[in-house]
Backbone bond lengths (Angstrom), bond angles and torsions (degrees), N, CA, C in turn:
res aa  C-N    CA-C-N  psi(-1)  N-CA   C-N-CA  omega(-1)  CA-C   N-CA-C  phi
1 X - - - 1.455 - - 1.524 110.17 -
2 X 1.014 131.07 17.53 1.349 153.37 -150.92 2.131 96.02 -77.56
3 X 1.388 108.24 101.54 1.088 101.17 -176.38 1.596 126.45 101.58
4 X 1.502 102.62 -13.04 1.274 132.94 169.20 1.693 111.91 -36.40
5 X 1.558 123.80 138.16 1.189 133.49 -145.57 1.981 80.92 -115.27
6 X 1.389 135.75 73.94 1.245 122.15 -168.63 1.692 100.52 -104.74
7 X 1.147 138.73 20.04 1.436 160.96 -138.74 2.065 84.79 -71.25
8 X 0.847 138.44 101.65 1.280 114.63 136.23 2.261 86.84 105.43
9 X 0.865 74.03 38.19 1.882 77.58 -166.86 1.651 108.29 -123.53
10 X 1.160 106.26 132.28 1.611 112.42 176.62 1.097 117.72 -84.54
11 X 1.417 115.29 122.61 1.632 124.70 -162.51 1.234 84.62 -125.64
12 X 1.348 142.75 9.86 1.970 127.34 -174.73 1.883 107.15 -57.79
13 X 1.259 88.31 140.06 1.227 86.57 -177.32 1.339 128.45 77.11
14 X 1.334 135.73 -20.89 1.441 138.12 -167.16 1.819 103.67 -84.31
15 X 1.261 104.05 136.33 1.203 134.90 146.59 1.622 109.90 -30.24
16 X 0.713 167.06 85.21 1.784 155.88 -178.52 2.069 105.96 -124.03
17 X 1.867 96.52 22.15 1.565 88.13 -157.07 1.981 104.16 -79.31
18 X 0.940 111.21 111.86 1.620 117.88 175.46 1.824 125.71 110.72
19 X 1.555 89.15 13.53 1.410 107.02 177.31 1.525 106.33 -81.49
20 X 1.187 99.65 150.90 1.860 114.24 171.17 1.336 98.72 -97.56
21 X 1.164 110.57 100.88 1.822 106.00 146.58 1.611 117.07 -118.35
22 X 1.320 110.38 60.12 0.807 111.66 158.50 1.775 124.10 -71.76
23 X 1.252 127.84 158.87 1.850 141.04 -172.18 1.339 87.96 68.72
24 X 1.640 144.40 -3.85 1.552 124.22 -140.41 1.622 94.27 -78.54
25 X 1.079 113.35 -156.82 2.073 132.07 157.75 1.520 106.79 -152.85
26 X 1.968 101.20 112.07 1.186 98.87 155.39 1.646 122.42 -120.06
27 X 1.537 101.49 60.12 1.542 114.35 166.80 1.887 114.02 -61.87
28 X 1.306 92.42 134.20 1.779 86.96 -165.87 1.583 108.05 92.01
29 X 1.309 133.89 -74.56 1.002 120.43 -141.16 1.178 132.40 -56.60
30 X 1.326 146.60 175.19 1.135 152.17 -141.08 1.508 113.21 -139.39
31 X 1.340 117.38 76.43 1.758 130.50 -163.24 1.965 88.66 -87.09
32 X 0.979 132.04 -18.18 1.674 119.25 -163.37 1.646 96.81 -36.74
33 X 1.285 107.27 121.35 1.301 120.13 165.76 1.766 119.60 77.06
34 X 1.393 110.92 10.03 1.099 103.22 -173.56 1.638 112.37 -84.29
35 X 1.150 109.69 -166.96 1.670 110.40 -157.50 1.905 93.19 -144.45
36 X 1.787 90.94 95.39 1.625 90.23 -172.23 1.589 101.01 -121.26
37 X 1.065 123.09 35.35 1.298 133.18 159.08 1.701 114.77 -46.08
38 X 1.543 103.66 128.81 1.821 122.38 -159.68 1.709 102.98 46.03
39 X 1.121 128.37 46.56 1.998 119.60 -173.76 1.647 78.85 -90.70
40 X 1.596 108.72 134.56 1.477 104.80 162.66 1.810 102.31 -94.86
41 X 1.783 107.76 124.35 1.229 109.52 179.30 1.871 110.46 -102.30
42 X 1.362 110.85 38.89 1.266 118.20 -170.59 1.581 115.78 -68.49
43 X 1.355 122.90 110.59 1.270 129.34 173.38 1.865 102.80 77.69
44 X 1.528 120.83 36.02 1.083 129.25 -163.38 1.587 104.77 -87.88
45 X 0.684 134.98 112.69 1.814 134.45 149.51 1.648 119.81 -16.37
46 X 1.231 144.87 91.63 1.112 114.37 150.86 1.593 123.03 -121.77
47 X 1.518 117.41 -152.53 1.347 127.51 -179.64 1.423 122.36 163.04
48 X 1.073 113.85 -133.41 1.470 104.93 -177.95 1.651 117.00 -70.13
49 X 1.328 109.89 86.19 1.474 123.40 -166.59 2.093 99.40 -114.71
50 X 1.215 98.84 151.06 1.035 98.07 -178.54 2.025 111.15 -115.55
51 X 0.961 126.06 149.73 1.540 120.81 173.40 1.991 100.51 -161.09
52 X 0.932 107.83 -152.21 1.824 106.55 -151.94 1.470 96.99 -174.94
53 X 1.204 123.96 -177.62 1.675 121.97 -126.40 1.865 63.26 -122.12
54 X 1.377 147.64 -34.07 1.322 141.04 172.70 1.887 118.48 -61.59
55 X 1.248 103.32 -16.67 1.639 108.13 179.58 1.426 104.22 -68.66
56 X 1.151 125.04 120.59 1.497 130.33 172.93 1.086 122.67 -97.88
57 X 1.441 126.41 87.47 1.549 155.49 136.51 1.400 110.63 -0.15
58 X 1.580 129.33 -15.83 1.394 108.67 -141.75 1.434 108.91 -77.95
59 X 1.486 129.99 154.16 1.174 121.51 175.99 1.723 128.04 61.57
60 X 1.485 118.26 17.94 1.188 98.59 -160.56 1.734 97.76 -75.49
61 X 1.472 113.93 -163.25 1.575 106.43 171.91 1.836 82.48 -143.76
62 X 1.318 107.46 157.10 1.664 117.24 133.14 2.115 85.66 123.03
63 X 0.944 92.04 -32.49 1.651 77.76 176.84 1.329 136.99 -53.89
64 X 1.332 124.40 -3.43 1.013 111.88 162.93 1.971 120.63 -73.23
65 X 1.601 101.56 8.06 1.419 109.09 -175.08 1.447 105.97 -110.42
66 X 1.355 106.11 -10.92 1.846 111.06 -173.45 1.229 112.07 -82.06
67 X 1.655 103.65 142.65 1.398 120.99 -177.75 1.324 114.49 -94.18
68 X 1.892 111.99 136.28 1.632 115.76 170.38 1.478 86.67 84.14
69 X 1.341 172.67 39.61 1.239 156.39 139.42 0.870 86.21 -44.11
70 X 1.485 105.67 133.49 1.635 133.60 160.24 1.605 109.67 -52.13
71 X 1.481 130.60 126.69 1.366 140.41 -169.26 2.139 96.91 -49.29
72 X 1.569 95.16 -56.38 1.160 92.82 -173.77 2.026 140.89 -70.66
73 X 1.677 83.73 -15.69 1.819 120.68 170.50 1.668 84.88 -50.05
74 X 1.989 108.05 -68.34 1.834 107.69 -148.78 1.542 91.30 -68.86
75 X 0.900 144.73 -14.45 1.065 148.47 174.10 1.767 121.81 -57.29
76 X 1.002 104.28 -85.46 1.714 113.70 158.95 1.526 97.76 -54.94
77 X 0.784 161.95 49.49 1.804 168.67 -153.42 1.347 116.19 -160.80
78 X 1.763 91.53 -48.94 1.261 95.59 -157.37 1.723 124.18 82.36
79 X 1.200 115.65 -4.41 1.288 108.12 -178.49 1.565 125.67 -77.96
């Protein structure tokens, strides 16, 4: 999915664990609860995205290259 146009798209709940979206944009989208364990978010698009204290972060890689991370995302990140 590498480059993937996910702008404004409901991902709640989805599985997304070991996908490349790297170049993608998920401005808008809607991660609450999704399951993005190893997702490479390298050079990823984001913004006003939504996710929830159930979205599982674990392991992702590439964010330290992503654009617009939400202040509070690098935060819970750690980045």
């Amino acid at each position: 999915m590498t480059g993937a146009n996910l702008s404004n798209a409901n991902l709640q709940d989805a599985d997304l664990s070991r996908v490349d979206l790297s170049g993608g944009n998920l401005t808008g989208a809607n991660l609450s609860g999704a399951y993005l364990m190893d997702v490479n978010f390298s050079h990823e698009l984001f913004g006003d995205m939504r996710w929830d204290k159930n979205t599982n972060w674990e392991d992702v890689e590439g964010l330290e290259t992503a654009k617009n991370l939400p202040a509070a995302l690098e935060k819970l990140l750690g980045e």
